[in-house]
C-alpha positions in Angstrom: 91.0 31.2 23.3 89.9 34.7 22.4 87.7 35.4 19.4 87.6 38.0 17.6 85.2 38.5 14.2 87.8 40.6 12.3 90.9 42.5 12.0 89.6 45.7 13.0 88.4 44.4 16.2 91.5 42.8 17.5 94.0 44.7 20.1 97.1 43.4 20.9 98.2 43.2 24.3 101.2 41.6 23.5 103.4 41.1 20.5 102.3 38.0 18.8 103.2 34.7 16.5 101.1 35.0 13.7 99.8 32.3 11.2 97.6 32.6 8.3 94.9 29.9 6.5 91.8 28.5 6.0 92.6 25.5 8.2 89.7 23.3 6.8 89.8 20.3 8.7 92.5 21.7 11.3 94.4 18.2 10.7 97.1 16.6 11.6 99.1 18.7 8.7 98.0 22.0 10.0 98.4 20.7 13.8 102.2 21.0 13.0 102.1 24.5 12.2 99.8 25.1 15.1 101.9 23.4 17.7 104.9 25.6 16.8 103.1 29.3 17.3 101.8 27.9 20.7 105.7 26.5 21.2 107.1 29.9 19.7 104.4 32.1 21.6 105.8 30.4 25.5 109.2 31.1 24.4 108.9 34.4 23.8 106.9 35.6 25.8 104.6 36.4 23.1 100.6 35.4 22.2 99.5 33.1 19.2 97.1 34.4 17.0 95.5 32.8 14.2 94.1 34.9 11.2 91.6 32.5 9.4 88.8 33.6 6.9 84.9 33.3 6.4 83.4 32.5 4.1 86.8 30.7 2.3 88.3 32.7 0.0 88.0 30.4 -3.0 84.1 30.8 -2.5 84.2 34.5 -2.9 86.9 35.0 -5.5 85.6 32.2 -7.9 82.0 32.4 -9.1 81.5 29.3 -10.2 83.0 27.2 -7.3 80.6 24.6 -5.1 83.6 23.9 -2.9 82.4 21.8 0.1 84.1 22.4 3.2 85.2 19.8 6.0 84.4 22.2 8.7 81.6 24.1 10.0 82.6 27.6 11.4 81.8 26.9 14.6 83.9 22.9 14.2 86.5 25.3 13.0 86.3 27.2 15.8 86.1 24.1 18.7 89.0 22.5 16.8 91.5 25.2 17.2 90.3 25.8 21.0 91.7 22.5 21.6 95.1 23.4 20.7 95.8 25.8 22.8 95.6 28.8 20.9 95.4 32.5 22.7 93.7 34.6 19.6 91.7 33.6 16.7 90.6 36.0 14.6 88.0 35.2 12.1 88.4 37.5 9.6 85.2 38.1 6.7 86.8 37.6 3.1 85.4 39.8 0.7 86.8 41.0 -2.9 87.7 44.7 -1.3 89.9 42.7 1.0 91.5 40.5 -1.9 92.6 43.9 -3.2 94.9 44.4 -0.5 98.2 44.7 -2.0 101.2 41.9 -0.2 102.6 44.9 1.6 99.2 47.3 2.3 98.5 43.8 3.8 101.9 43.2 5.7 101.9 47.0 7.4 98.4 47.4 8.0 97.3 44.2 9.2 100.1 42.3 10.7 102.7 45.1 12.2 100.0 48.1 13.0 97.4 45.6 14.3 99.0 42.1 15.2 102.1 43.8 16.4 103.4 40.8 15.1 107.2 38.8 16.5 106.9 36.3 14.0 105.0 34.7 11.2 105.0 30.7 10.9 103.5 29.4 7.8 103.6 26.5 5.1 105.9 26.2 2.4 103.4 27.0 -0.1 102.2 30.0 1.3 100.9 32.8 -1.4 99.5 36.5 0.0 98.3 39.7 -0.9 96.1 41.4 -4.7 96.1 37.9 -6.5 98.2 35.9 -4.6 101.5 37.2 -5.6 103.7 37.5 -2.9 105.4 34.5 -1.3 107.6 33.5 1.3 110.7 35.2 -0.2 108.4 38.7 -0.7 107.4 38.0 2.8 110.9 37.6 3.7 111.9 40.5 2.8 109.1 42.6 4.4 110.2 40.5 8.0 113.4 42.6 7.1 111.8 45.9 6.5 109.7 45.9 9.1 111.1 44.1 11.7 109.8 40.5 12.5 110.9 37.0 12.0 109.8 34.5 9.2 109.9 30.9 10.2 108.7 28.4 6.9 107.2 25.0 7.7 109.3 22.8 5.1 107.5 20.7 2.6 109.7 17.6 4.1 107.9 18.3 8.0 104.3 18.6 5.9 105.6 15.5 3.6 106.0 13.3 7.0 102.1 13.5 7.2 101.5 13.5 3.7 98.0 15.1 4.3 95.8 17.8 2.6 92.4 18.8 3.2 91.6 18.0 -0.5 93.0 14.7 0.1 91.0 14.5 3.3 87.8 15.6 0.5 88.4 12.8 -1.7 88.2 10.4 0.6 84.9 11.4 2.3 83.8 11.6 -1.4 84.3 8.0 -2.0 83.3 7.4 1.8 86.1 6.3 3.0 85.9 7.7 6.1 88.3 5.9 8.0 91.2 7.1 6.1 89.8 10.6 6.2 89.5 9.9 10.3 93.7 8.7 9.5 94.4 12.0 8.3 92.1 14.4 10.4 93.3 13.1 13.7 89.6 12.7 14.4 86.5 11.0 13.7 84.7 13.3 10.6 80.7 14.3 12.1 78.3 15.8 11.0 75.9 18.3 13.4 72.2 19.0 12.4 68.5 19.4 13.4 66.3 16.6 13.7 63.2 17.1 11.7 60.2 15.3 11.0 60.5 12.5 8.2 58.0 10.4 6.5 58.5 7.9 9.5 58.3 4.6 6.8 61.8 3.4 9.5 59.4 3.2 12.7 56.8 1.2 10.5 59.8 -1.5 9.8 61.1 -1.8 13.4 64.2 0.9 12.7 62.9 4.4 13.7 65.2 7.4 12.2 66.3 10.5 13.3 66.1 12.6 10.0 68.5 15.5 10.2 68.8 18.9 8.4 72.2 20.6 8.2 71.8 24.4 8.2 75.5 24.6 6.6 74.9 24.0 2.9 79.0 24.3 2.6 79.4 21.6 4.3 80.7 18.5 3.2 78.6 15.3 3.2 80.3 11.9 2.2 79.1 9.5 -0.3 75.8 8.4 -0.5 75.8 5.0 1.7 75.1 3.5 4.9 77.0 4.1 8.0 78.2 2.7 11.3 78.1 5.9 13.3 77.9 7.3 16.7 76.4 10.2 18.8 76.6 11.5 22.6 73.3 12.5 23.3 72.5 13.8 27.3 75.7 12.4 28.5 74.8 8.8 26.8 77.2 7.5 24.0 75.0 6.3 21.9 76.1 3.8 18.1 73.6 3.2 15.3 74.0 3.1 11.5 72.9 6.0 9.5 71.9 6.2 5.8 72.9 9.4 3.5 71.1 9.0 -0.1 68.0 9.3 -2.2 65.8 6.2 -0.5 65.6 4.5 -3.6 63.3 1.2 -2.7 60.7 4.3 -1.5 61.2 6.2 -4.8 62.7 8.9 -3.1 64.6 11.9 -5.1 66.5 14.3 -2.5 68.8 13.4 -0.5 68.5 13.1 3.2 70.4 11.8 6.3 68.6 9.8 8.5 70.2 7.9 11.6 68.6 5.0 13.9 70.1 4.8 17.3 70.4 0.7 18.6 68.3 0.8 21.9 67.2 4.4 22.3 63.6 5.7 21.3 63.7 8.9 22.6 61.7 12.4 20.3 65.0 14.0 19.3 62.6 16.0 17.1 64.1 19.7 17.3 67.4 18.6 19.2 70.7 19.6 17.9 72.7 16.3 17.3 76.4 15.7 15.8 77.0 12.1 14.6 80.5 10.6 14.0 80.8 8.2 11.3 83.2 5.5 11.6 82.8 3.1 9.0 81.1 2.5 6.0 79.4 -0.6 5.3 77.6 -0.3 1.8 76.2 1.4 -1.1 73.0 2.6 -1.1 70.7 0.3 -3.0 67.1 0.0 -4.1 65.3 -3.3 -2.5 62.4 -4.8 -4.7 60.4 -4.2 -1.9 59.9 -3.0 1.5 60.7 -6.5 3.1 63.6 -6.9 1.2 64.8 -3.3 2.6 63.8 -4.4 6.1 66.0 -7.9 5.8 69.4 -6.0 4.8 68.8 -3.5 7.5 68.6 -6.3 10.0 72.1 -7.6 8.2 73.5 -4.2 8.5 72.6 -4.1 12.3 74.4 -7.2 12.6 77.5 -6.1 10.5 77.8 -2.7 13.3 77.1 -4.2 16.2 80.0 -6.7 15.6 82.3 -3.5 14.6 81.4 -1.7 17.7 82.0 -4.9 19.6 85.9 -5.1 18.0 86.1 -1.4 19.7 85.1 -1.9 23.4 
């Protein structure tokens, strides 16, 4: 998959099937639209391109927002490689680019640059200074200007039922199995493992602590999961607690993982941990023994999950 980091710098070798979005989560909703620009793009002889944006527009446009996102840029990024996509273009969304009127947007961007065949795109599709073009405007410049128009019914999207703020609300009430149901793919998390107060490796249940550079990006609720990580070719499970370590008086939040049978220094490695299941709140112990006695349960309680998977 080519990359390119905006409009400007993209050059079409061929003529191209074009779809526009944010894509945050690529799931299995977006994977239909996907699957028919690669399908469209081998039948015509043509490329697929995908015009996404970053940072999302809803950041940029509303002030106030503290949107959390399911997708780093680089997940983004890996997700759509896997689908066989010939040209991303990751396009940087600013307010001088909002003000691109539908059609400015249309001639300038899609027919000068894209040279674009045909546009595939969701039923709810809105475009251009405020969003007030849709698929009929859109239509109607296929007409003028010479390219197709092919909309993604809301009864295909409606046989997945899915949404990426659906996909949010479940990760917000940690429900990350359905989320994993609706993604296609286990939700993870990818950060840097930094040096923690080390109270786990005091009890018998080390921790890596990890830092995630992406403040966009979405953490699920507070809680304790059963998780796993491939670290130097090893698949590794564990359970991994997000939250405010209570029984230690703790007040920010952190995200700390221990690993069943593995004591290597992961301090300063990159690591991305899947979470499959969650098994409980967080909760503050009356003391440290007490904390040390439900972690010994929770152990328990994953290693007879991860048993039910092999």
């Amino acid at each position: 998959m080519k990359i390119v980091n905006s409009i400007k710098s993209f050059s079409a070798t061929k003529q191209t099937i074009v779809t526009i979005g944010t894509f945050d989560g690529v799931h299995l909703g977006h994977r239909k639209i996907l699957e028919q620009i690669t399908k469209n793009a081998q039948e015509l002889n043509c490329e697929s391109l995908v015009l996404t944006f970053f940072p999302h527009p809803r950041i940029v446009l509303q002030d106030d927002t503290e949107m959390k996102q399911l997708n780093t840029l680089d997940e983004k990024i890996g997700l759509l490689d896997t689908l066989g996509i010939d040209n991303l273009v990751v396009h940087p969304f600013d307010k001088e680019f909002s003000r691109l009127t539908a059609e400015e947007f249309v001639k300038a961007v899609l027919v000068d640059v894209f040279k674009v065949k045909k546009i595939i795109i969701g039923h709810d599709h809105r475009f251009g200074r405020n969003r007030t073009a849709n698929i009929d405007d859109l239509i109607t410049f296929g007409e003028l200007f010479g390219f197709d128009v092919e909309q993604i019914s809301v009864e295909q999207l409606n046989e997945v039922s899915i949404s990426s703020t659906k996909i949010r609300t479940a990760l917000l009430e940690g429900n990350v199995e359905l989320a994993a149901d609706y993604l296609g793919y286990t939700y993870s998390v990818t950060g840097t493992v930094i040096q923690g107060k080390q109270l786990g490796r005091t009890i018998g249940y080390p921790t890596a602590n990890i830092t995630i550079a992406e403040n966009y990006k979405l953490i699920p609720a507070n809680g304790v999961y059963i998780v796993k990580s491939s670290i130097d070719g090893s698949l590794l499970y564990g359970m991994m607690n997000i939250g405010i370590r209570p029984t230690v008086d703790g007040t920010t939040q952190t995200i700390e993982i221990h690993f069943f049978d593995f004591n290597q220094d992961l301090y300063g490695r990159k690591i991305t941990v899947s979470l499959l299941k969650r098994m409980r709140s967080e909760q503050k112990f009356e003391s440290v023994e007490a904390l040390k006695a439900q972690l010994g349960a929770d152990k328990s309680t994953a290693e007879e999950y991860i048993a039910s998977l092999k």
